[in-house]
N, C-alpha and C positions, 0 to 999 in steps of 0.2 A: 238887935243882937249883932255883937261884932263878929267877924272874921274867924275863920277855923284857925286853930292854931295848928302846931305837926302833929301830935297828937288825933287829935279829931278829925286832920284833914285824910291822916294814915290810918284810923279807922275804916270811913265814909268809903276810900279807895278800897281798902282791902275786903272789904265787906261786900261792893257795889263791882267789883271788878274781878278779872282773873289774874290772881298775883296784887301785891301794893307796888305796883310803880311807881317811880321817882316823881316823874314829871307832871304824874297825876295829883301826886300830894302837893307836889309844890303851887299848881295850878289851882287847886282848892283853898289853896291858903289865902289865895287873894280875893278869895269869894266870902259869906255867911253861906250857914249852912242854906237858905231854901235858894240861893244861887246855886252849892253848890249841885243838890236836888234838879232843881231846874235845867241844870247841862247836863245831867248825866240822863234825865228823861228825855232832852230834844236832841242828845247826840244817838242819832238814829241813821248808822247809815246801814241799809241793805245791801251794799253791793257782797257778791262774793265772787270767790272766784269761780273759772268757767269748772263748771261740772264731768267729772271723767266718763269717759263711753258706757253706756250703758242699755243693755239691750231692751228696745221696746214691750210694752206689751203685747201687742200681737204676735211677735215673733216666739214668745216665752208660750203664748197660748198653742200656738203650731205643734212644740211640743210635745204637747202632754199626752200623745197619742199612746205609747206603749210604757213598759219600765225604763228601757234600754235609754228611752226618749226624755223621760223622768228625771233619772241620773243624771242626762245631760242639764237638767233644768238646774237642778241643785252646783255641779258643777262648775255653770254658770257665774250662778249668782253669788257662789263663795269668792271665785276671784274678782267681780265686780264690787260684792260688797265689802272684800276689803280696800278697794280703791275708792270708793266712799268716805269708809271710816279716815281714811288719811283724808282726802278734801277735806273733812271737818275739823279734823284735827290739826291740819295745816291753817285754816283759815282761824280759829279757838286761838292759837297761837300768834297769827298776825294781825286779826282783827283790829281796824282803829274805832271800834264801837264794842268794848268786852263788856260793858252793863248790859245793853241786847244781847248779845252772845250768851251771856249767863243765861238771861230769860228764856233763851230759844233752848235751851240747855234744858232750866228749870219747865219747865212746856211738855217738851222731848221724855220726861222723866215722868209727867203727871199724867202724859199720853204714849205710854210707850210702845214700840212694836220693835217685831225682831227681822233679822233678815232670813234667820234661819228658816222662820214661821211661815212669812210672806217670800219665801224665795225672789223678789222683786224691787233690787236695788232703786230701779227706776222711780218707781213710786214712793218709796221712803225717802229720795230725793225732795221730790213733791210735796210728800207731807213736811220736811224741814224747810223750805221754801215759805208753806205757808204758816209754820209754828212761828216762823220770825217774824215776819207780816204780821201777824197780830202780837207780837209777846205785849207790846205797850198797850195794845189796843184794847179792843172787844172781846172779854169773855162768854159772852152769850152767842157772840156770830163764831169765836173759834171753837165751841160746842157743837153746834151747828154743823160747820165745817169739817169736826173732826168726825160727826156719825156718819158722812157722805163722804168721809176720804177710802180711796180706795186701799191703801196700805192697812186702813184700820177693819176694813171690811175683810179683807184676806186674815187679818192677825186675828180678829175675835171671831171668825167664819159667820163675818154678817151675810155676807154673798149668799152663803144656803140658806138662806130665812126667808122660807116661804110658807105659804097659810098651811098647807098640808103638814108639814114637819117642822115646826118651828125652833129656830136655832136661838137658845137664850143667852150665850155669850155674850155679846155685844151688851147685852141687858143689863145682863149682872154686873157686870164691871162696870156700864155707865151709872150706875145706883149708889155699889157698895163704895166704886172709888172714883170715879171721876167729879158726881156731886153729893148726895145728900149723908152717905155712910151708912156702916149695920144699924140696925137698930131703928130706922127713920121709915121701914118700909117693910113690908110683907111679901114670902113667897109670891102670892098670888099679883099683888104689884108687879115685882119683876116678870110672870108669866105674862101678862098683861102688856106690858111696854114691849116684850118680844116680838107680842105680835099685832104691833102699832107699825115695828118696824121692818114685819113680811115684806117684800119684793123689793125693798133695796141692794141694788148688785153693782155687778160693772159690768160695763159693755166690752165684748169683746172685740171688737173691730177698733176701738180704739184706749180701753184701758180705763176710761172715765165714769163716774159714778152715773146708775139708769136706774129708774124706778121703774120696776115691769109691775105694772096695775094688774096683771091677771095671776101675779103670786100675791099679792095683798090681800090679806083677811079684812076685811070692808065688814066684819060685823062690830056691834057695841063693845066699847072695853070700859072698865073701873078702874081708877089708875091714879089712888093716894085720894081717894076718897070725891074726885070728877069721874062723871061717866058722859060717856060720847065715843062718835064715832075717830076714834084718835086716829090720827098718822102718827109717826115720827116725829117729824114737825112739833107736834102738838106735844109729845110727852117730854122734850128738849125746854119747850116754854113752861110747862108746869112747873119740871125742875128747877126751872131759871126764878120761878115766881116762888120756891120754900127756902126759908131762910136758912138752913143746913147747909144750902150750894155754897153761899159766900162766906159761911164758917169753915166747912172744909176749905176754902183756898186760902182763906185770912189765916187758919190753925197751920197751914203748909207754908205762910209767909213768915212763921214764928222759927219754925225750924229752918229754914233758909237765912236770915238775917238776923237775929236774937239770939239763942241755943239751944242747946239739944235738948233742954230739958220740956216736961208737959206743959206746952201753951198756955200763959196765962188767961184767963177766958174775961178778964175785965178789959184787957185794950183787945184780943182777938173777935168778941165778938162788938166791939164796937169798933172796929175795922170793918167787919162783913157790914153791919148800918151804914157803915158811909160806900161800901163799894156796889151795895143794893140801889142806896139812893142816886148813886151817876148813873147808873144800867147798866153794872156791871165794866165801869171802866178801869182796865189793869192801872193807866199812869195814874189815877186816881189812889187807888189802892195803895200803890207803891210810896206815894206822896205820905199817907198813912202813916204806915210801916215807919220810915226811913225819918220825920218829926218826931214818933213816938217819944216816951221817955223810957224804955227800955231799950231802944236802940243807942242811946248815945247811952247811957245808964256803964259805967267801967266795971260794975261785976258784971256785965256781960263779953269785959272783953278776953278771948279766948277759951268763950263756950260753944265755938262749934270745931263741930274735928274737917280739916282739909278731907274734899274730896280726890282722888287720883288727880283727875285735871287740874284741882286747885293748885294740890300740890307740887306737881310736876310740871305743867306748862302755866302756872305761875309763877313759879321760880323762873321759868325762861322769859318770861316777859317781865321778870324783877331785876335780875340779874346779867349780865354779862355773859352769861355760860352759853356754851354752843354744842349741839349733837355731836359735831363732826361725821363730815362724809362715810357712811354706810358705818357707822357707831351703832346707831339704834335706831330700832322700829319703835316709833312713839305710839305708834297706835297699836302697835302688840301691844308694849309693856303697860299701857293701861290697861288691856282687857287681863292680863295677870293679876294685873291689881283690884280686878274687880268693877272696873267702869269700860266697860268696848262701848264705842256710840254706838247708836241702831243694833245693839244686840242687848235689852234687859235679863235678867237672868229669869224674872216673871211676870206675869200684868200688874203686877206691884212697883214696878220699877227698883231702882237702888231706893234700899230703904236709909242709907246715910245712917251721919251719928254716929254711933258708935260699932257700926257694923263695916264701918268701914276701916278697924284695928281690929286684928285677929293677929294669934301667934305664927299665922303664914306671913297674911299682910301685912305685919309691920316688917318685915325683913327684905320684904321686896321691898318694899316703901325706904327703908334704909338705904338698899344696896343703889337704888333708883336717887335716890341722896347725891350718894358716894360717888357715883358716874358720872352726874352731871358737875360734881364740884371737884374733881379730883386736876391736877397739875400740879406743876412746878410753884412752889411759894413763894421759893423768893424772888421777892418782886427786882433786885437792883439785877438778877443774871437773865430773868423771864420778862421785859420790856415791853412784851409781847401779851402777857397776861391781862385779865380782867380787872385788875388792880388800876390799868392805865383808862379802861375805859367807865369805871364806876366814881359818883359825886365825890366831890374833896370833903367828907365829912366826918370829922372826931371820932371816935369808938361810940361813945355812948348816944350818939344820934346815929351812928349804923345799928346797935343794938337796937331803938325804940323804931326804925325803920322794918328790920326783920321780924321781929319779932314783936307777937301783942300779949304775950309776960314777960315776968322776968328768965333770964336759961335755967336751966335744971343741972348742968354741967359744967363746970369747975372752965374757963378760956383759957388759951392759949397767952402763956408768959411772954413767946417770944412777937415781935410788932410786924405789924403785917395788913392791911386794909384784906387781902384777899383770904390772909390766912383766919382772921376774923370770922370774913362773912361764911368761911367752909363752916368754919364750928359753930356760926350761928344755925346755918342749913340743916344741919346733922343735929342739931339739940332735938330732944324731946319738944321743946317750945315750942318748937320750928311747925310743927302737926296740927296746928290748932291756929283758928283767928278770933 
C-alpha cells in the first residue's frame, strides 16, 4: 500500500488528534497508513505539566468535623478544582502527544467522576495521571485500577461498602457501564459483586486505597453463574473473562472514530475477538479500529459531530488564532458548552453525538466560533494577522484541510486566506469530522 495522500492523511489526523493540524497531515503523508498508525501509537509522551496546589487528603479529612468545617471542604475544592480543569485544558491544548490525550480524554469519559461528588481535586488528579498511563495499555489492569482508585471510591461511595450495609454503587455501574451492559446480568449479580467488594476504602492518614478485612463479607457469592468465596479482585477477572466487556469497548470505539450512528456489530464485535485475544490490549484494539474498512470507508467522513474540545481547542491547535490575554476562560466556556473536565454531568459520562447540538449549544458553539476567529481581514493593513502565519495554500486545499464535507454556506466573494478560513470556521461543516 502506498503513501497517504492529503486526503487520508487529513482524515487519520483529524480523527486520531485534537483539531487536523498542518504539520500532522503533512507528516503522514510521507508515511502508508500502518506507518502512519504505528507513530501515532508509539508517540507516547507523558509528560505534563507540574500540577496546581492542591490540598491533601489528610488535611480535607481534618475537616470534616462539623457543617461550618464541611462548607469549608466544598469551598476548597471548587477553587482547586477549577485550577485543575485549566491544567488540563492548558495541557489538551499544548500537548505534543493529542492521540494519548484524546485517550486519556476518551478513558476520563468511560470512567468518570466529579469534583463536585468527590470534593477531592487531589485525587482526581491521580486518577488522570494513571487514565494516561494506561490509555495505550492494559485494559484489564486499568479495571483493576480504577475499582481501587480512590476518586472512584469517593464518586460511587465504594468507601461505605461494608458487609453490614452494603453500598452497591460502585456495582452497578461497574456491570451496566463500565463492562458487560443491561441485560448481561441479574439484580442479584449486581448485589452479589457489592459485596465481593465490602471493605475497600481509603486510608485516611494518607488518602490511598486499604482493604479493611474486618468490613469484608468473606461469605460465598454467585456472581454470572460462578460461586466462590469472591473478592473484588475476583469479580474484575470474571468480567474481564465474558465476552460483552470487549464488545462494550470495541461498540465505544465505533462511536469515537467511525459515527454516531448504531455500531456495526460485524467489525465491532470482531474487534472485541481480537482485543480478548491480546488480553485486553488497548494499542492493539486501536490498531483494529483505525485498518478497519469503515474507518477509511468516505461515507463515513463527517459522521461524527465535534465534541466542545474538539471543537474549540482544535481549532487552536489548527489554526493560527490566539485567546488573547484575559479574553476567555477556556475551561469555563467549555463547561457552558457542556464538557467541564472532571465535572460529568452523570455516571454516564458526555453521552456525545448528537447531544452535544441543542438549540442552547449551538449558539454558544457559534458565538465560541465567532471569538476565536474574529479580526481585522484585510490582510495588506493587518500584517500582523494569522493570514501571515498559516501554509501558502490555494482555497480549495484550505477548504479540504478544514473541513471533511463540502460548506453548507454560500464563501466569501471578496480574497483573503484568513477571511476564508473565518467562513470555513463558522460553516455548519465546520461541527462535524
Amino acid at each position: 500500500m502506498g503513501k497517504l495522500n492529503f486526503d487520508e492523511a487529513r482524515h487519520l489526523a483529524a480523527r486520531t488528534g485534537i483539531g487536523a493540524e498542518w504539520e500532522t497531515i503533512q507528516r503522514f503523508q510521507n508515511l502508508t497508513r500502518q506507518q502512519a498508525i504505528e507513530f501515532l501509537l508509539n508517540n507516547r509522551n507523558m509528560r505534563t505539566p507540574p500540577p496546581p496546589g492542591m490540598s491533601p487528603w489528610p488535611k480535607m479529612v481534618s475537616l470534616r468535623g462539623n457543617m461550618r468545617r464541611r462548607k469549608m471542604i466544598k469551598r476548597i475544592s471548587r477553587v482547586e478544582g477549577k485550577s485543575l480543569q485549566d491544567w488540563w485544558v492548558k495541557h489538551l491544548t499544548e500537548t505534543p502527544s493529542p492521540f494519548l490525550e484524546r485517550m486519556t480524554l476518551f478513558w476520563h469519559n468511560h470512567f468518570p467522576s466529579s469534583i463536585k461528588k468527590t470534593t477531592q481535586p487531589s485525587m482526581l488528579y491521580q486518577q488522570n495521571l494513571m487514565l494516561r498511563k494506561h490509555a495505550f495499555g492494559n485494559f484489564g489492569q486499568m479495571l483493576h485500577n480504577i475499582a481501587k482508585d480512590p476518586a472512584m471510591l469517593l464518586y460511587l461511595d465504594g468507601y461505605e461498602n461494608i458487609k453490614e450495609e452494603p453500598n452497591e454503587n460502585f456495582a452497578r455501574e461497574l456491570l451496566e457501564l463500565f463492562t458487560i451492559g443491561i441485560g448481561h446480568y441479574s439484580e442479584n449479580d449486581m448485589r452479589e459483586a457489592a459485596r465481593a467488594f465490602t471493605g475497600w476504602s481509603i486510608d485516611d492518614r494518607n488518602g490511598r486505597f486499604i482493604n479493611n478485612a474486618a468490613d469484608h463479607d468473606t461469605g460465598v457469592k454467585t456472581f454470572l453463574g460462578k460461586r466462590g468465596n469472591f473478592k473484588g479482585d475476583d469479580i474484575v477477572n470474571i468480567l474481564l473473562q465474558h465476552p460483552r466487556t470487549a464488545e462494550t469497548i470495541a461498540e465505544k470505539m465505533w462511536k469515537e472514530f467511525i459515527n454516531i450512528s448504531r455500531p456495526d456489530a460485524r467489525f465491532t464485535r470482531q474487534w472485541a475477538q481480537t482485543f480478548r485475544a491480546s488480553n485486553y490490549d488497548i494499542a492493539t484494539l486501536l490498531r483494529a479500529v483505525l485498518t478497519s474498512e469503515p474507518f477509511w470507508d468516505r461515507r463515513n467522513r463527517g459522521g461524527l459531530i465535534k465534541s466542545p474540545i474538539e471543537l474549540t481547542i482544535g481549532t487552536l491547535r489548527t489554526l493560527p488564532y490566539s485567546l488573547g490575554r484575559g479574553r476567555m476562560d477556556l475551561a469555563h466556556n467549555l463547561s457552558i458548552m457542556g464538557q467541564a473536565v472532571f465535572e460529568h454531568p452523570s455516571v454516564k459520562g458526555w453521552e456525545g453525538g448528537t447531544d452535544w447540538i441543542s438549540t442552547q449549544s449551538i449558539l454558544r458553539r457559534n458565538s465560541m466560533m465567532t471569538n476565536l476567529a474574529r479580526g481585522n481581514l484585510n490582510e495588506k493593513k493587518n500584517r500582523g494577522g494569522i493570514a501571515q502565519k498559516m501554509p501558502d495554500i490555494p482555497p480549495q486545499v484550505l477548504r479540504e484541510w478544514l473541513l471533511a464535507i463540502e460548506p453548507l454556506q454560500a464563501m466569501p466573494t471578496q480574497p483573503g486566506k484568513q477571511r476564508l478560513a473565518r467562513a470555513f470556521v463558522l460553516d455548519p461543516a465546520y461541527q462535524v469530522t
